[in-house]
C-alpha positions in Angstrom: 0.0 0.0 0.0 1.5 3.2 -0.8 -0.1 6.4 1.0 1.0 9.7 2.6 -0.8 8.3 6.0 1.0 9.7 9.1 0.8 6.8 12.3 1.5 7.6 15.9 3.7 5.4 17.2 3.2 3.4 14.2 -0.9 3.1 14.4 -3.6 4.9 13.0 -6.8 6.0 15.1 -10.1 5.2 12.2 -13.7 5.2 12.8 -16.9 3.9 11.3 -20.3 4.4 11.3 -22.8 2.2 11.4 -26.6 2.4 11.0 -29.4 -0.1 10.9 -28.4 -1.3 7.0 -25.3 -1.1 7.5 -22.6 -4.3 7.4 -22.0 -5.5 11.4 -19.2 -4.2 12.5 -17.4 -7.1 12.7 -17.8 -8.3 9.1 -17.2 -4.8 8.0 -13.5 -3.9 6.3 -14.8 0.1 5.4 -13.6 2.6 8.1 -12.1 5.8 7.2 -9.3 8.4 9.1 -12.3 10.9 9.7 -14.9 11.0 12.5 -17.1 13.3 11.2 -17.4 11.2 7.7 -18.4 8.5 10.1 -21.4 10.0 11.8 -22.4 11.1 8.4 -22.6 7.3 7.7 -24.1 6.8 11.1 -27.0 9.2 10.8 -27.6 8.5 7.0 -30.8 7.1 7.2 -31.6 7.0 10.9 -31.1 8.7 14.5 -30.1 5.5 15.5 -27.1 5.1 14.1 -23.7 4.2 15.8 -20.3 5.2 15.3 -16.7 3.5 16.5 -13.6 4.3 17.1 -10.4 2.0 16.7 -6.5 1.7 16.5 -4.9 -0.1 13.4 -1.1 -0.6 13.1 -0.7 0.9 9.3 1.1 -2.8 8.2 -2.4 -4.0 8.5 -4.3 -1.6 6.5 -5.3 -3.1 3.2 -5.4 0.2 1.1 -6.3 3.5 1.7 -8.5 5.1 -0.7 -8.9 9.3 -0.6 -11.3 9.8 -3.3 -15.0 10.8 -2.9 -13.7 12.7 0.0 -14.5 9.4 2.7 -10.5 9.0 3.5 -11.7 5.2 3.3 -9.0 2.9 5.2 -10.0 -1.4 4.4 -9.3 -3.2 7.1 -10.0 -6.7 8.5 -11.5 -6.2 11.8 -9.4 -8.5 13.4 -6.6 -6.6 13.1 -8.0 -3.5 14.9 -7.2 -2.6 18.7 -8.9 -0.5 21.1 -12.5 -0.9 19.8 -15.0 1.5 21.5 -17.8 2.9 21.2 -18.6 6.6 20.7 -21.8 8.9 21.8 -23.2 9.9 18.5 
């Protein structure tokens, strides 16, 4: 994967969100570097919707993909640290 992706202390802190159509979390690979692009997907078609927080060591990242403005990051969910759950 080549990307201008800038880790501290080599891991990257992504987020997701998550509403009621929306992949489980744990079968998902789509997260992306920006929080506010994740309540977006959270709140897309409901109030309801959930958003997450994680860590990801950049070795583990799949690709990275910047366009449509999402800053997408595919990642196996296994490989993600520090799961929690944010207040949306």
């Amino acid at each position: 994967m080549s990307c201008n992706l800038s880790p501290m202390n080599g891991m990257l802190t992504i987020y997701r969100g998550e509403g009621d159509l929306s992949t489980p979390i744990e079968d998902a690979m789509s997260w992306t570097l920006s929080k506010e692009v994740a309540m977006f997907f959270a709140k897309r078609f409901s109030s309801k919707g959930t958003c997450y927080k994680a860590k990801v060591y950049l070795q583990d990242i799949y690709d990275y993909l910047p366009e449509r403005n999402e800053q997408e990051i595919l990642v196996d969910f296994c490989s993600l640290e520090n799961i929690k759950k944010l207040n949306t």
